[in-house]
C-alpha positions as CSV (number, residue, x, y, z in Angstrom):
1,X,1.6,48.6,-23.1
2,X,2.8,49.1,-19.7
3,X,-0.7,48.9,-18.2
4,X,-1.9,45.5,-20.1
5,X,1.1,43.9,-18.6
6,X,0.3,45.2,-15.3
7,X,-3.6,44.3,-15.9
8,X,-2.5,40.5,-17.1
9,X,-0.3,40.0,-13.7
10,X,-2.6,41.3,-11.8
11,X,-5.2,39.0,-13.3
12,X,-3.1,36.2,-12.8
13,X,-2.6,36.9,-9.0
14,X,-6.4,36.7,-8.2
15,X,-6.8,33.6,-10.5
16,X,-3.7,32.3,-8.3
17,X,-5.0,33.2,-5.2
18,X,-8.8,31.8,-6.0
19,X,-7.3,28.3,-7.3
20,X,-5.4,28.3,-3.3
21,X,-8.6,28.9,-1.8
22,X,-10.3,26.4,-3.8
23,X,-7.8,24.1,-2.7
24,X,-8.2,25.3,0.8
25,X,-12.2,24.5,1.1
26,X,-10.9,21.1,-1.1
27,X,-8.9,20.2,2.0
28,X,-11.0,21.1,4.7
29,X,-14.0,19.8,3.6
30,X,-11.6,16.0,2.9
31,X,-10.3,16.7,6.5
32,X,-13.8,17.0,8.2
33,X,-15.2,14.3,6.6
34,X,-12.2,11.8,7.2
35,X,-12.7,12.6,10.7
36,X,-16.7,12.4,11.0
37,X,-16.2,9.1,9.2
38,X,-13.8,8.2,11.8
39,X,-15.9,9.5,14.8
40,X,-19.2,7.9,13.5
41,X,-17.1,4.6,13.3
42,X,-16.0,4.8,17.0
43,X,-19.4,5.8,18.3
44,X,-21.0,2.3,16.6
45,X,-18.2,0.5,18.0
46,X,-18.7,2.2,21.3
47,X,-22.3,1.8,21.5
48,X,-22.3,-2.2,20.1
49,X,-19.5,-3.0,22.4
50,X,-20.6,-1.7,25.5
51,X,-23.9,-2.3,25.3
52,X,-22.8,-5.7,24.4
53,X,-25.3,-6.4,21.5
54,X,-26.3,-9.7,20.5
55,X,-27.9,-9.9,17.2
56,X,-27.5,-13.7,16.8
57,X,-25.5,-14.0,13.7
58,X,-23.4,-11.4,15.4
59,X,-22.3,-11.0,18.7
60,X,-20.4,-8.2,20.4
61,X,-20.7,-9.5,23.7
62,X,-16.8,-9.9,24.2
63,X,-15.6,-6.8,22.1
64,X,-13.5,-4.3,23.6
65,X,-14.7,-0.7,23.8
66,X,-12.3,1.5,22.0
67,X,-12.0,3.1,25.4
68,X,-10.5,-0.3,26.4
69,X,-8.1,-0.5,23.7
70,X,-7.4,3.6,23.9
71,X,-6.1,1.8,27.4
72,X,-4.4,-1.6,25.9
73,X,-2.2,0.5,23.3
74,X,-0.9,2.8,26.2
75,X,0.1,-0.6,28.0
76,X,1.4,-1.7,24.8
77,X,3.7,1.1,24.5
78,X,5.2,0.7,28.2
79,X,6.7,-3.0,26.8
80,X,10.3,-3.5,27.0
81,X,9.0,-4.8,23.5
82,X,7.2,-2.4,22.5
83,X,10.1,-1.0,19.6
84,X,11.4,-3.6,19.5
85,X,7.9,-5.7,17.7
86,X,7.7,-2.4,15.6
87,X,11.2,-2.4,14.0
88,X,10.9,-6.4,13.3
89,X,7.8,-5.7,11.4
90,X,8.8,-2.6,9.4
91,X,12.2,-4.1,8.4
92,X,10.2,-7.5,7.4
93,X,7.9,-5.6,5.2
94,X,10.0,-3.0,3.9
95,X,12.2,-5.6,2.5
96,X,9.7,-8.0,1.1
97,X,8.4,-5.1,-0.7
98,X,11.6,-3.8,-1.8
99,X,11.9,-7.1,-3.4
100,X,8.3,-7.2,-4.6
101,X,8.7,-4.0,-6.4
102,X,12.2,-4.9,-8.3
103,X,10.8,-8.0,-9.2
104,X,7.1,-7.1,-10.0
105,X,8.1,-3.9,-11.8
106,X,10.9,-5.7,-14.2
107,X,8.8,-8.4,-15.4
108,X,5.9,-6.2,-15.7
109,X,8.0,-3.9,-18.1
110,X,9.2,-7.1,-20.1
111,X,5.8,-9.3,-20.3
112,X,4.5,-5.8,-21.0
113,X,6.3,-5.0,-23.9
114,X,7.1,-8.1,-25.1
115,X,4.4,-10.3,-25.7
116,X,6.5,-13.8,-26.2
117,X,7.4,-13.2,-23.3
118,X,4.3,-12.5,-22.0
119,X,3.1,-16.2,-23.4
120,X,6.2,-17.7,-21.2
121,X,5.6,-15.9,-18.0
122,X,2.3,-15.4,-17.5
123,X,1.0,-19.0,-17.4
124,X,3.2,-20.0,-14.1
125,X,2.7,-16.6,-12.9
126,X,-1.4,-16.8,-13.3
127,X,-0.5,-20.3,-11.0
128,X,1.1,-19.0,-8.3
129,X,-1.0,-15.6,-7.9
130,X,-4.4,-17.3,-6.0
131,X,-2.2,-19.3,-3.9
132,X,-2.8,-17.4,-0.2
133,X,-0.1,-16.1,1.8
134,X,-0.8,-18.7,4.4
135,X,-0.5,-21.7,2.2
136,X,3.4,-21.1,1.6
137,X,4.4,-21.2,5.4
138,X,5.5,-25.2,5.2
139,X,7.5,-24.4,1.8
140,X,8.7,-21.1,3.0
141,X,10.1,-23.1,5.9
142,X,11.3,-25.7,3.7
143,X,13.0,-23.9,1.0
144,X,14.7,-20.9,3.4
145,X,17.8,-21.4,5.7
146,X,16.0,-18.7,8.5
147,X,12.8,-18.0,9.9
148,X,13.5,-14.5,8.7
149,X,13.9,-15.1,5.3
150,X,10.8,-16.9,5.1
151,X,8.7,-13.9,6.7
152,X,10.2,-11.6,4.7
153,X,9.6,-14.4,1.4
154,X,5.6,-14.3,2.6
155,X,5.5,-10.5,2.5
156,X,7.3,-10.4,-0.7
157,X,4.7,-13.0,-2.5
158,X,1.8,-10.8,-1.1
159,X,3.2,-7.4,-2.4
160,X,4.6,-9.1,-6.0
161,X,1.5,-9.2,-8.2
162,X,-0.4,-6.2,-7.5
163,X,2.7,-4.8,-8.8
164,X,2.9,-6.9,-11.8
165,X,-0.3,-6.7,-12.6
166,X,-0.5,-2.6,-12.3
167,X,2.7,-2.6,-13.8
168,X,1.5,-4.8,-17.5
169,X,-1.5,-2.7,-17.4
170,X,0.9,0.3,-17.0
171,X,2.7,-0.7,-20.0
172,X,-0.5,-2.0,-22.4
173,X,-2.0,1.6,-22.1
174,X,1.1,3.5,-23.3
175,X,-0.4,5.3,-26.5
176,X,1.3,3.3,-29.1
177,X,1.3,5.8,-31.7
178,X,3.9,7.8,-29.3
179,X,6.5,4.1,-29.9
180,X,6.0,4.8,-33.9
181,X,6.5,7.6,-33.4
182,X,9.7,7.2,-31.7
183,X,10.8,4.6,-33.8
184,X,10.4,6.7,-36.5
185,X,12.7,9.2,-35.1
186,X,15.1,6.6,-34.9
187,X,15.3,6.0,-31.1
188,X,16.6,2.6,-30.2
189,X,14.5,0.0,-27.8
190,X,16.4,0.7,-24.4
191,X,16.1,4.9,-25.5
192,X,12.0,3.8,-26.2
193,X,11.6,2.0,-22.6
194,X,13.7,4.4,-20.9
195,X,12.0,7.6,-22.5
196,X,8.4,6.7,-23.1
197,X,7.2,3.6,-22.1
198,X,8.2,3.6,-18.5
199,X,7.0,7.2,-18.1
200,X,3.5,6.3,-19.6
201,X,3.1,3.6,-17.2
202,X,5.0,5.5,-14.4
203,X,1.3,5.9,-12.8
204,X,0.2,2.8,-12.9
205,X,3.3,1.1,-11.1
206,X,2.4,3.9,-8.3
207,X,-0.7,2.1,-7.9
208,X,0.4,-1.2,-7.9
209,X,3.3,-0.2,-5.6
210,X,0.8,1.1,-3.5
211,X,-1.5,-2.1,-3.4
212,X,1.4,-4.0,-2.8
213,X,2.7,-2.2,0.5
214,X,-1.2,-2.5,1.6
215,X,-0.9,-6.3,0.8
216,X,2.6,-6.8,2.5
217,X,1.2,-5.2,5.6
218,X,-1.8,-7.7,5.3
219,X,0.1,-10.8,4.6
220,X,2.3,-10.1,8.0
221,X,0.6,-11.5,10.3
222,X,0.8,-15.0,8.3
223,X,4.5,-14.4,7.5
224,X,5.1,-14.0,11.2
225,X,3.3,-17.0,12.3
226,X,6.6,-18.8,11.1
227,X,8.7,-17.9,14.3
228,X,7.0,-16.7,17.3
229,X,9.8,-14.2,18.4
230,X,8.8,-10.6,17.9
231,X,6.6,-8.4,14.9
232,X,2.9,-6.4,15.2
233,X,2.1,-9.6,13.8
234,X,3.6,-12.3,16.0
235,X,2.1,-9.8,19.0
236,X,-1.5,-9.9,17.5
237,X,-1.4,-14.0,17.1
238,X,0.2,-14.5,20.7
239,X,-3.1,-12.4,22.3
240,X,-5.1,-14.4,20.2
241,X,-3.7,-17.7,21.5
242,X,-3.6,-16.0,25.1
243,X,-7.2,-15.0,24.4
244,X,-6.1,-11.0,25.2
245,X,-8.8,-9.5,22.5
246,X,-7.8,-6.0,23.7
247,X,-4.4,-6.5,23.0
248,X,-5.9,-8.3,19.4
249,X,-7.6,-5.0,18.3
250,X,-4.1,-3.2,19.5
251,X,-2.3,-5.4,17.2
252,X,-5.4,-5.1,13.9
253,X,-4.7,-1.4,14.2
254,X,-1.1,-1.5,14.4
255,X,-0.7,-3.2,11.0
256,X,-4.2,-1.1,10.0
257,X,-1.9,2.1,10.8
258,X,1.2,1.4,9.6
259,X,-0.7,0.1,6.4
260,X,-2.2,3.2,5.7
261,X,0.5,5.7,6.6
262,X,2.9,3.6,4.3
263,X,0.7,3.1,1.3
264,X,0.3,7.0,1.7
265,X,3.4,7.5,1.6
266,X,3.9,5.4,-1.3
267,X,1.4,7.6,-3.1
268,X,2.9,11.3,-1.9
269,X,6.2,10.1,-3.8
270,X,4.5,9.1,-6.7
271,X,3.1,12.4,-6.8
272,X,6.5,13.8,-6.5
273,X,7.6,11.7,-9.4
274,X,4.8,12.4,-11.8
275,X,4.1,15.9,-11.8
276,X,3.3,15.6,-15.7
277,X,0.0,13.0,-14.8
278,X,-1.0,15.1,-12.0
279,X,-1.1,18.6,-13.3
280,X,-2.7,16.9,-16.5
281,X,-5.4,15.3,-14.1
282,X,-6.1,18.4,-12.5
C-alpha cells in the first residue's frame, strides 16, 4: 500500500514539473515573439523614416526616426513638467473609468437581467453610444462647472459602453438552467445576482473593463483639448500645434504605453478574481 502511494506522488511530481516546463517554453516562445514583433516594427520605421520614402499616397519624408524620438522622450523626461503631465493624465483617466465601470457594470447587470428594463434603457443608450468623444467637448463645457470635470466626463463616455455592452453579454450567457435551478432551491433574487449571475458574467465585465481603460486612454487626448494646462494629451496637441512631430510620437506612445500597461493590468486582476474560468479554460 505504502508503495502505490509513493508511486502516485511521485507521478504526480513529474506531471507537475512537465506542466511548469510547458509553461516555461509557453512563455518564452510569447516573450520572443512580442519582442521580434516589436524589433521588426522599429526596423520598418527606421528604414521608411530615414530613408525618407515617398510612396505618393504616403509620405514619410518628415517622420522622426525612432532614434529621434529614443532622443525626444529623454528630453521629455528632463521637463519641470514632465510628472507633473503624467499625474494629470492618470488621475483624469482613472477617474473617468472608475465612473465608467460603476455605471457600465450596474446597468449592464439590470438591462441584463431584466429585460423591461432593457426596453427602457437601451433605446437612449443605443443614441448616445456612436456619438465620438470629440463631439461632446462644447456640451461637456457647457454642462460642467470645471475644465476638469469635463475631461474626466469625456473619458468616462469613452470607457462606459464597452463596459455595458461586455457586461449585458456577460449576463445573457449565464446558463439559465443554473437561475432554475436556484430558484428552485429557493434562493431569493439579490442571493441569485449575488451568487450566480454576477459570477457567470464575472469574465465578461473583465473584458469590457479592459476595453474600456483602452478606450479612456484613447478618448484623452480629446478630453484634454478642453483646457490646455497639463496631460500626455494636452502635451501631444501643443507639439502638434507647435509642429514638434518628435515630441507628437513622444506623446502617441505615452498614452500607447500607459494604455497597454493599464489594460494589462486590468486583465492580471481579472485573473486574480476568476480563478474558476481560468483553470476551466486551461
Amino acid at each position: 500500500m505504502g508503495v502505490l502511494v509513493e508511486k502516485n506522488k511521485n507521478q504526480r511530481i513529474v506531471t507537475f514539473i512537465n506542466i511548469l516546463g510547458r509553461l516555461k517554453k509557453q512563455n518564452f516562445t510569447h516573450v520572443f515573439l512580442a519582442t521580434a514583433s516589436l524589433m521588426l516594427c522599429l526596423i520598418i520605421w527606421q528604414s521608411l523614416a530615414q530613408l525618407k520614402v515617398n510612396l505618393g499616397l504616403v509620405n514619410f519624408s518628415y517622420v522622426p526616426t525612432p532614434v529621434e524620438v529614443i532622443n525626444e522622450v529623454i528630453v521629455f523626461f528632463q521637463l519641470p513638467t514632465a510628472l507633473a503631465h503624467l499625474e494629470a493624465s492618470i488621475i483624469r483617466v482613472l477617474s473617468g473609468f472608475a465612473l465608467a465601470g460603476i455605471v457600465g457594470v450596474t446597468l449592464g447587470l439590470i438591462i441584463g437581467n431584466y429585460k423591461l428594463c432593457a426596453s427602457f434603457l437601451l433605446t437612449p443608450l443605443e443614441i448616445i453610444r456612436p456619438i465620438p468623444a470629440v463631439a461632446w467637448i462644447p456640451l461637456a463645457i457647457l454642462i460642467f462647472p470645471s475644465s476638469e470635470a469635463s475631461m474626466i466626463y469625456i473619458t468616462f463616455i469613452g470607457a462606459l459602453f464597452p463596459v455595458l455592452l461586455n457586461t449585458i453579454h456577460g449576463v445573457e450567457s449565464v446558463d439559465p438552467r443554473l437561475i432554475a435551478s436556484a430558484r428552485s432551491l429557493g434562493a431569493a433574487e439579490l442571493s441569485i445576482m449575488r451568487e450566480v449571475i454576477i459570477p457567470g458574467s464575472l469574465p465578461n465585465i473583465i473584458i469590457g473593463l479592459s476595453i474600456g481603460m483602452g478606450t479612456s486612454w484613447f478618448c484623452l487626448v480629446t478630453a484634454e483639448m478642453i483646457s490646455g494646462q497639463l496631460g500626455i494629451g494636452y502635451f501631444t496637441w501643443e507639439s502638434f500645434t507647435l509642429q514638434n512631430y518628435n515630441s507628437i510620437v513622444v506623446g502617441m506612445l505615452l498614452i500607447g504605453a500607459l494604455g497597454m500597461f493599464s489594460s494589462a493590468l486590468v486583465r492580471w486582476i481579472g485573473k486574480k478574481i476568476t480563478p474558476w474560468y481560468h483553470l476551466r479554460s486551461c
